[in-house]
Steps between C-alpha positions, in 0.01 A plus 500: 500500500585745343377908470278455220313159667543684848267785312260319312413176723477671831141509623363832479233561770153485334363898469169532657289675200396828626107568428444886390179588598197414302396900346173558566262487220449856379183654560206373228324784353106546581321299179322773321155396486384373192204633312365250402193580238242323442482234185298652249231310356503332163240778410748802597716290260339523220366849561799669565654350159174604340384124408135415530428259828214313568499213726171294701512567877273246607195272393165480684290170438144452629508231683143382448544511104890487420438582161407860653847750570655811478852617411669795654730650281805714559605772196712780443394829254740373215283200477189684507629690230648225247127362547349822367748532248420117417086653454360415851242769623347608822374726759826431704812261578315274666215439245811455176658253687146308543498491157854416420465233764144336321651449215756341594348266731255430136771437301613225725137407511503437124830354452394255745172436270696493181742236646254286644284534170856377323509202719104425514438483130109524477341244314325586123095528571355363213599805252475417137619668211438400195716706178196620244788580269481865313652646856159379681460221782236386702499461870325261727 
């Protein structure tokens, strides 16, 4: 064999790999506590971006007559004052809400009455009218 084989196809002893050692990790840094604040409400929503808020906390029904109830309602002062702007009056917050609050609850009271008079036709009593003629006509 020549040099060149003689260099190149003689065994070499297998190194043994050498393991540095493992660093320790470094030292974490204390978390800072986080402050964590409270979620504000829808209400300190709207109020702090000056929208009216209203919004029905709960609903109390007799039990005995379930057509009986109350409504608690939740507002903020921009409300309240859109609703006097709007014409509702009262001693206090409390009673121009009442009011907002009644009419709405009639106007779903008569749009419920108109619909159900759309669907329930009611049937002609017995109404006559007879045309006179010169602008004149008789009913019976």
């Amino acid at each position: 064999m020549g040099i060149f084989n003689k260099l190149f196809n003689k065994e070499q002893p297998i190194k043994e790999e050498t393991t540095l050692p493992t660093p320790e990790p470094a030292p974490k840094a204390p978390r800072a506590k986080k402050t964590t604040q409270p979620k504000k409400t829808p209400k300190q929503i709207a109020t702090e971006k000056g929208e009216p808020y209203v919004n029905i906390i709960s609903v109390e029904l007799d039990p005995e007559n379930i057509g009986n109830g109350a409504f608690e309602l939740d507002w903020n002062d921009f409300f309240v004052a859109k609703l006097v702007r709007s014409g509702y009056k009262g001693k206090d917050d409390s009673q121009i809400v009442d009011q907002w609050f009644q009419d709405v609850c009639r106007n779903v009271v008569m749009e419920t009455f108109e619909q159900y008079e759309a669907n329930n036709p009611r049937p002609v009593t017995g109404v006559r009218r007879k045309d006179l003629g010169d602008g004149r006509s008789e009913v019976s």
